[in-house]
C-alpha positions in Angstrom: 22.1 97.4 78.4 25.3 95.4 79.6 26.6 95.9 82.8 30.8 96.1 82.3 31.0 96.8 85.7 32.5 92.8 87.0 34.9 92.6 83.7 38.3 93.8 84.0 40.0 96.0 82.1 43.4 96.3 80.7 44.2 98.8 83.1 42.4 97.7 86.1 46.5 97.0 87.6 46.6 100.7 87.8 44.4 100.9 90.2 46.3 98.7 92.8 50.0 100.4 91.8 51.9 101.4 95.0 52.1 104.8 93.0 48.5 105.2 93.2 47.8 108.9 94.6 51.4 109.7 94.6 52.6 113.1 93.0 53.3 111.8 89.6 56.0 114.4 89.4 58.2 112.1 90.9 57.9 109.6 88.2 58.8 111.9 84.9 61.7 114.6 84.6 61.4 117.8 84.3 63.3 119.7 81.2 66.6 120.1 82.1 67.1 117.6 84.8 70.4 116.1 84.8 73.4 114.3 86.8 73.0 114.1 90.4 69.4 115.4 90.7 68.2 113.3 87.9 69.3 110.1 89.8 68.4 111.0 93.1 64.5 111.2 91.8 64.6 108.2 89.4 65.9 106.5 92.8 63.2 107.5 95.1 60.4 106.7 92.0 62.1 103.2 91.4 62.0 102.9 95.8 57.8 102.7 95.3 58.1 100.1 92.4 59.9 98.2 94.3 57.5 96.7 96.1 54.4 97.2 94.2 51.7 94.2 93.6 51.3 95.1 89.5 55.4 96.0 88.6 55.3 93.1 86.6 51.5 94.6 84.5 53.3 98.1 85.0 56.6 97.1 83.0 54.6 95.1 80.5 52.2 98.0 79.6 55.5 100.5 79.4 57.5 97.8 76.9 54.2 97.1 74.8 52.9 100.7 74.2 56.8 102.2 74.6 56.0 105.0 77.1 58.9 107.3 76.0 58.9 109.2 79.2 59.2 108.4 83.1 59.5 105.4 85.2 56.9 102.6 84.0 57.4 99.5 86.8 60.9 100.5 88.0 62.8 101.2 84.7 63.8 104.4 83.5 63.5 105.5 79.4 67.3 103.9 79.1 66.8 100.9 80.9 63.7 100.6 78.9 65.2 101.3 75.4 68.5 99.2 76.3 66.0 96.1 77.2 64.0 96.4 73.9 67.2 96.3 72.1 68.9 93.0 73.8 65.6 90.8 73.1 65.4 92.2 69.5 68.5 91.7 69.3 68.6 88.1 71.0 65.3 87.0 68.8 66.6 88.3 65.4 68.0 85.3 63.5 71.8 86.2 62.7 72.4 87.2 59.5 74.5 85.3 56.9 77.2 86.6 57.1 77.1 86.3 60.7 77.2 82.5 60.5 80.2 80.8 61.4 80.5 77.5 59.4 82.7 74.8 60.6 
């Protein structure tokens, strides 16, 4: 039988994350959280990112398998959706009738 134990895993990052043992309640809103309240948590969630050793594996992992909820390496569901669209946008070739011809 093979020992796995020594090869990393995709996730092994997770295990290193500043949010490690943290409430996780912080990091996902509950129904009907708006405005002031909203921001005030998404604030304090982003304050542990921050700093983390793996924001960069954390961010990755929420772009690649778009995680529709919480904070996923100090972006929010928006920030996350917004990003996807500029670089789809930015790497789509422009349409024809987008050209400008000289």
């Amino acid at each position: 039988m093979l020992d796995h134990s020594h090869h990393p895993t995709d996730q092994d990052w997770q295990h290193v994350a500043s949010c490690r043992g943290t409430d996780t309640d912080m990091f996902f809103s509950p129904d009907g959280e708006r405005g002031s309240v909203r921001a005030r948590r998404e604030h304090a969630a982003k304050q542990i990112c921050h700093n983390c050793p793996v924001l960069a594996e954390c961010r990755d992992h929420a772009l690649t398998t778009t995680e529709a909820y919480g904070i996923w390496g100090g972006m929010s569901e928006t920030e996350r959706t917004r990003h996807t669209r500029r670089t789809r946008h930015a790497a789509r070739p422009p349409r024809a009738w987008e050209r400008r011809t000289h």
